[in-house]
RODO-2510 file (C-alpha; in nm, 4 decimals, decimal comma):
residues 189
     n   res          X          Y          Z
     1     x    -3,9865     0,6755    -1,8645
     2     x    -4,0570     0,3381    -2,0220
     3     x    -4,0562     0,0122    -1,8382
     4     x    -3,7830    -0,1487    -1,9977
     5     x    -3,4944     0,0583    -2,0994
     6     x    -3,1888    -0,0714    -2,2600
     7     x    -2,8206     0,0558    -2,3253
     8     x    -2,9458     0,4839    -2,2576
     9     x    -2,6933     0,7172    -2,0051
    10     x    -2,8804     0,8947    -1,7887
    11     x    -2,6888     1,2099    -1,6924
    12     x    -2,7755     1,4924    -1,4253
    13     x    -3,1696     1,3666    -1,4046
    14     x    -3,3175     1,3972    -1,1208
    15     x    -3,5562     1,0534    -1,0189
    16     x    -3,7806     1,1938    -0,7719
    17     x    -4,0457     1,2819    -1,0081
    18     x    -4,0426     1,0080    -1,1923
    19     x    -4,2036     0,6613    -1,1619
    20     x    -3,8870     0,4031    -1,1826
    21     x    -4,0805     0,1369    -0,9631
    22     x    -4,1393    -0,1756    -1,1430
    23     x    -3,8673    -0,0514    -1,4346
    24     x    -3,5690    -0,2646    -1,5592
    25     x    -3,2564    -0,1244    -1,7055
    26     x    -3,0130    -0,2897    -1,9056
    27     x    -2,6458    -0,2248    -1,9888
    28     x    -2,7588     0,1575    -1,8639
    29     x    -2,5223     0,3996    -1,7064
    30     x    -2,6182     0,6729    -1,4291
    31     x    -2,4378     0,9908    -1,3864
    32     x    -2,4878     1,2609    -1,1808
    33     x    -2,8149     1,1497    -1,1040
    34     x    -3,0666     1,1900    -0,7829
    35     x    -3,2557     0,8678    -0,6886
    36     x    -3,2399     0,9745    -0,3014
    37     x    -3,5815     0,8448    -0,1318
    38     x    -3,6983     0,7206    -0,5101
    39     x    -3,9343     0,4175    -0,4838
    40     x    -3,7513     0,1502    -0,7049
    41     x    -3,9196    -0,1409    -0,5485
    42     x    -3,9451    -0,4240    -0,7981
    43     x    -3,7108    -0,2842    -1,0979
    44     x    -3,4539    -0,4805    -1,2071
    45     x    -3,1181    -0,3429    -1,2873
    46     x    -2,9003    -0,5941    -1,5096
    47     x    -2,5158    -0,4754    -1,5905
    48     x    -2,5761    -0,1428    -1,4732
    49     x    -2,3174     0,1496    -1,3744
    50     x    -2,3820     0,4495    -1,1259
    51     x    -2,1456     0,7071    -1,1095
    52     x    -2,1851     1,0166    -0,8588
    53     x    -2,5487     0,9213    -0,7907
    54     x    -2,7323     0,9374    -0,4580
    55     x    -2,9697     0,6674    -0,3937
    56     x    -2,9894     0,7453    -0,0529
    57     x    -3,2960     0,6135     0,1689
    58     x    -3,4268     0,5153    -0,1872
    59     x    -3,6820     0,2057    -0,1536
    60     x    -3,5075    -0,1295    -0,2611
    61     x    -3,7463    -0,3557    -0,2081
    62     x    -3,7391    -0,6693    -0,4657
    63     x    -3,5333    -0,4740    -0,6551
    64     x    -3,2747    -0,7130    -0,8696
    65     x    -2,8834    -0,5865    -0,8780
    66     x    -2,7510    -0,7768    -1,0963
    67     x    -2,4217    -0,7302    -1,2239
    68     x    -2,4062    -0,3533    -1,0923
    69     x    -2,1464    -0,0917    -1,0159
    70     x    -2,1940     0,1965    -0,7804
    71     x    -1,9040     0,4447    -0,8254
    72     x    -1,8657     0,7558    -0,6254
    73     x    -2,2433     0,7252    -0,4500
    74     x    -2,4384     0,7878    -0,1895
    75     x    -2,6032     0,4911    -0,0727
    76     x    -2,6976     0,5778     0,3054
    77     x    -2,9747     0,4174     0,4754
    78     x    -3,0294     0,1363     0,2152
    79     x    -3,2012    -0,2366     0,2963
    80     x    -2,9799    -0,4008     0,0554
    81     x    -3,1340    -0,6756     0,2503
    82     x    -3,5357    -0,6417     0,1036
    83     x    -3,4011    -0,6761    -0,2752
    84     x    -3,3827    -0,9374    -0,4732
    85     x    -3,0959    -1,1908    -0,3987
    86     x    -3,1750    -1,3917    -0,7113
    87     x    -2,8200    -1,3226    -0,9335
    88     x    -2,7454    -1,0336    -0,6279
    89     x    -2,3564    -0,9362    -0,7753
    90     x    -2,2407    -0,6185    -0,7223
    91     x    -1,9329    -0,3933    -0,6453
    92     x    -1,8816    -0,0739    -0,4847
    93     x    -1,5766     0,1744    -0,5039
    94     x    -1,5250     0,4695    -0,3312
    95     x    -1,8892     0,4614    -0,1750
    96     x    -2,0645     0,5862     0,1287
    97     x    -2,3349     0,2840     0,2627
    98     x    -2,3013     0,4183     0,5858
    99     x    -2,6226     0,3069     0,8345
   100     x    -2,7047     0,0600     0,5528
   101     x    -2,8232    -0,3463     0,5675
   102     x    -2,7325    -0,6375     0,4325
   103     x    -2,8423    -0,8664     0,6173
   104     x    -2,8612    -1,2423     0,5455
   105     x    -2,7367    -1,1493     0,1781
   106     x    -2,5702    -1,3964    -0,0546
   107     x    -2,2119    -1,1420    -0,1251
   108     x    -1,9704    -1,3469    -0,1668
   109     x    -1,6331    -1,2312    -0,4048
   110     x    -1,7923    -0,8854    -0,3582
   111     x    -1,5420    -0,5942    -0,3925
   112     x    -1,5550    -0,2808    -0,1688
   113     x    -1,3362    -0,0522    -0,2673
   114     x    -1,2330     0,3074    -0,0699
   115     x    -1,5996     0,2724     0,1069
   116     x    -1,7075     0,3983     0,4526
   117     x    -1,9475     0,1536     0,5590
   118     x    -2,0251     0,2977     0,9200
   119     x    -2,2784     0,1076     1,1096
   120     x    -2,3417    -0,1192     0,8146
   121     x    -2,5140    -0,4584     0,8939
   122     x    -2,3358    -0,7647     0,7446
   123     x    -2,4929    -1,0185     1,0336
   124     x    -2,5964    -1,3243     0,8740
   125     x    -2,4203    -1,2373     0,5610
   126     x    -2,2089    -1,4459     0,3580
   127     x    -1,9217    -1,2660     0,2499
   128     x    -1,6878    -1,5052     0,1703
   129     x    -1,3850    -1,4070    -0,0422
   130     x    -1,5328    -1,0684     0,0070
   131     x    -1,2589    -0,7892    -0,0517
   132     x    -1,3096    -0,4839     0,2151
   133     x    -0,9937    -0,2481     0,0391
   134     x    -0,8960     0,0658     0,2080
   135     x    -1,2519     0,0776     0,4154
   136     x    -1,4125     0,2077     0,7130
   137     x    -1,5878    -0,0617     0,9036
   138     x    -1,6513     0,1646     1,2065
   139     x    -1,9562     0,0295     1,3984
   140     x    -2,0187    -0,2237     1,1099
   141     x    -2,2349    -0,5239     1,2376
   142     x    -2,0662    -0,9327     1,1868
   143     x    -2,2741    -1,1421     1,3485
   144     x    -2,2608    -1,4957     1,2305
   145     x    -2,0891    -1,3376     0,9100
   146     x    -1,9312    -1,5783     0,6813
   147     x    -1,5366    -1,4066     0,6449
   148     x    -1,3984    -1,7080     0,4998
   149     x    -1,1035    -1,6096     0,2734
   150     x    -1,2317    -1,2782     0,3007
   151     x    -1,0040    -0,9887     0,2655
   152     x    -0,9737    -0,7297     0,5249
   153     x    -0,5967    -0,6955     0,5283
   154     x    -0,6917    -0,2742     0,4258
   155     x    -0,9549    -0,2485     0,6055
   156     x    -0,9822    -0,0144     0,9572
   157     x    -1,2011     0,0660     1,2391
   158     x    -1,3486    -0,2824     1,2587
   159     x    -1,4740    -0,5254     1,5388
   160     x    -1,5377    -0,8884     1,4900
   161     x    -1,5953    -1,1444     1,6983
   162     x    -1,3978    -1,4854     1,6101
   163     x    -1,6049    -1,6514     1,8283
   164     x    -1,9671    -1,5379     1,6473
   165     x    -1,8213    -1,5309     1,2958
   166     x    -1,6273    -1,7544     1,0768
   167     x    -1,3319    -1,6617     0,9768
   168     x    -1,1403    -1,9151     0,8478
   169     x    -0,8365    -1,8039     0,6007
   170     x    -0,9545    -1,4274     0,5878
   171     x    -0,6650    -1,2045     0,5603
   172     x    -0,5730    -0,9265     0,7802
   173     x    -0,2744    -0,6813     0,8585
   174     x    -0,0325    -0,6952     1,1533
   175     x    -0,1676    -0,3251     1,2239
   176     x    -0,5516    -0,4174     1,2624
   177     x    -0,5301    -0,7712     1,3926
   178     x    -0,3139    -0,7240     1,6640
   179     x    -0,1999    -1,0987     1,7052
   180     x    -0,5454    -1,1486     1,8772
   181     x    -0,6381    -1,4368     1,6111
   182     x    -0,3489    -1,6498     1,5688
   183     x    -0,5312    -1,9560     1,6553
   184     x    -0,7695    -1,9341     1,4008
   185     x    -0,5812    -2,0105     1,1310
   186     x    -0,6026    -1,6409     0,9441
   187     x    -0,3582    -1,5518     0,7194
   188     x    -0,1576    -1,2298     0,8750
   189     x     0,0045    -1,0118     0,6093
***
């Protein structure tokens, strides 16, 4: 595989015996493919797609998401917060990111779609305007998150702390707030 690859769909390949560290991809698209424990440290991925891949464990470190869409994956175990945060924008629908880290990551208007995100690590992060639709947060980690105008009015199985997080204008339900956060001036749909 090339350094630099540009506008090619990869389809059923399977990354683990290939050398993709130090690669960049443009406008590609990945389908069906196994990256699971691949060492993509220092490749750049610029307005990218995954669909049904598992990057599982897979080695992020310096790695540039920018502009990318992970669709249908498996993205357990990953230190979102070792790659590159320059341009960092991407979305996720109908993921698992389970036991995964962002921590002290620049997210903000990021999407999560239909995601279980079990034990994930958002301390430090900014998430603000962040949309958490239809996910599990079970176990997920805020720690002086930034929620502002976030929305978690979908959301379920979370625990946040007003008092170590801000929160200010993030939306959530009647069913998972519970009237414990009227005074913070959240929006209660």
């Amino acid at each position: 595989m090339g350094k630099f690859t540009e506008g090619k769909t990869f389809k059923n390949e399977n990354f683990s015996d290939m050398e993709a560290q130090g690669a960049e991809f443009e406008n590609c698209h990945f389908i069906n493919c196994n990256l699971a424990e691949v060492n993509l440290g220092s490749s750049m991925f610029m307005d990218c797609t995954f669909e049904n891949c598992d990057l599982g464990m897979a080695v992020i470190r310096n790695t540039a998401f920018q502009n990318v869409e992970f669709n249908n994956c498996k993205l357990i175990g990953l230190a979102f917060d070792e790659c590159n945060p320059f341009l960092l924008a991407m979305k996720f629908e109908n993921c698992n990111l389970g036991f995964s880290t962002f921590y002290k990551q620049k997210l903000k208007k990021t999407k999560f779609t239909g995601c279980k995100l079990e034990e994930v690590d958002f301390s430090e992060t900014d998430l603000t305007e962040a949309i958490f639709a239809d996910c599990d947060l079970i176990g997920a980690i805020f720690d002086n998150t930034n929620l502002e105008r976030a929305d978690l009015s979908t959301a379920y199985q979370f625990s946040i702390d007003p008092e170590k997080n801000e929160i200010y204008n993030a939306r959530f339900s009647h069913q998972n707030v519970i009237g414990l956060l009227q005074k913070y001036d959240i929006i209660v749909e």
